[in-house]
N, C-alpha and C positions, 0 to 999 in steps of 0.2 A: 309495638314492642310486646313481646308475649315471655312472660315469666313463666318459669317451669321448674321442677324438679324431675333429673332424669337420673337414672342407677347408672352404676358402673358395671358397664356389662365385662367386662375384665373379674373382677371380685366375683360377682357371680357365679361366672364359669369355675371358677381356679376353686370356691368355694363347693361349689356342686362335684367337681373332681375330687377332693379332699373328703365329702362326704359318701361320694360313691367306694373310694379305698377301703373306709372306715365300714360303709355294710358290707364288701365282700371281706375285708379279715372276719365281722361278725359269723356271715355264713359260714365261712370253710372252719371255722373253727368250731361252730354247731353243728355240721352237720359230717367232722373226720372221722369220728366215729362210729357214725352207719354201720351195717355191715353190708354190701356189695355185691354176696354169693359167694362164688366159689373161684371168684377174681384173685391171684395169688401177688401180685404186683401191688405195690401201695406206693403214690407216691408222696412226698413229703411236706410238709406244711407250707415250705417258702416255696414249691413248685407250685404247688396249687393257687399260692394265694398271687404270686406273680402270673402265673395263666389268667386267672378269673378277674386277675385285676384289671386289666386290660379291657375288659367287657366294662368292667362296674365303674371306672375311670371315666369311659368313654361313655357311657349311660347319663352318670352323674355329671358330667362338663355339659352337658346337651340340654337337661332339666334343669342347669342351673341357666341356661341362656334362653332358654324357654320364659320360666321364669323372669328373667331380667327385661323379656320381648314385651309380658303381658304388664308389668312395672312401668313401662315405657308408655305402652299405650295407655293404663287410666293414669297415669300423671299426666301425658299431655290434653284427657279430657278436663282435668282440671287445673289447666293451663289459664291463667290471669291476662287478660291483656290489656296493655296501659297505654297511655300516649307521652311519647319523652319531647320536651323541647330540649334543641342544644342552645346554651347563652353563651355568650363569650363575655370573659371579667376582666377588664380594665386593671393591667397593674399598677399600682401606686409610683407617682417618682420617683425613679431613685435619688438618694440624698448625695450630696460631695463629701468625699474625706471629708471625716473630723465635723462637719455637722450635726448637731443635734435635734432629730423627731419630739416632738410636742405632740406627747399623745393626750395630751389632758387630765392625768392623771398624777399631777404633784401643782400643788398650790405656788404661788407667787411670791409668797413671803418665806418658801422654805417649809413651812410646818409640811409632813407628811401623811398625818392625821383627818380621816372624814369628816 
């Protein structure tokens, strides 16, 4: 039997896309105010940032399973491996209505006191 801790490659990805959104608003918002030349057309913050997101989206989901691939492999380098026996446990009789189990924990005379 080999114990292991493995990531979720789901969070990572989803993660690494959230982070990818997050640097292209960074860029386009650093760098809208360039000047460009003598380019007369400007397009807008939400075009841009939806254009480029798409890149940075797809950049960021990719490094974040990257990421999760190489998480993968040294957790399974230090992977534990154990030996399990299986036992099977004998249940107890069941009792009849209205009988009472004697677990040995009340004295003979009544007192309930150690």
């Amino acid at each position: 039997m080999t114990i292991r801790r493995a990531p979720k490659f789901g969070v990572f990805i989803v993660g690494g896309a959230v982070l990818g959104f997050i640097a292209t608003l960074v860029v386009v918002s650093l760098t809208m105010d360039i000047d460009r030349g003598d380019t007369q057309e400007t397009a807008s913050f939400g075009s841009l940032v939806g254009y480029f997101s798409l890149w940075g989206v797809t950049i960021g989901a990719f490094v974040g399973a990257v990421v999760a691939v190489v998480l993968d492999r040294v957790f399974a380098r230090r992977a534990a491996r154990l030996t399990a026996e299986r036992v099977e446990v004998e249940l107890p009789p069941e009792t009849v209505d209205g009988e009472i189990e004697d677990h040995g924990d009340a004295r003979a005379d009544g007192d309930r006191t150690p």
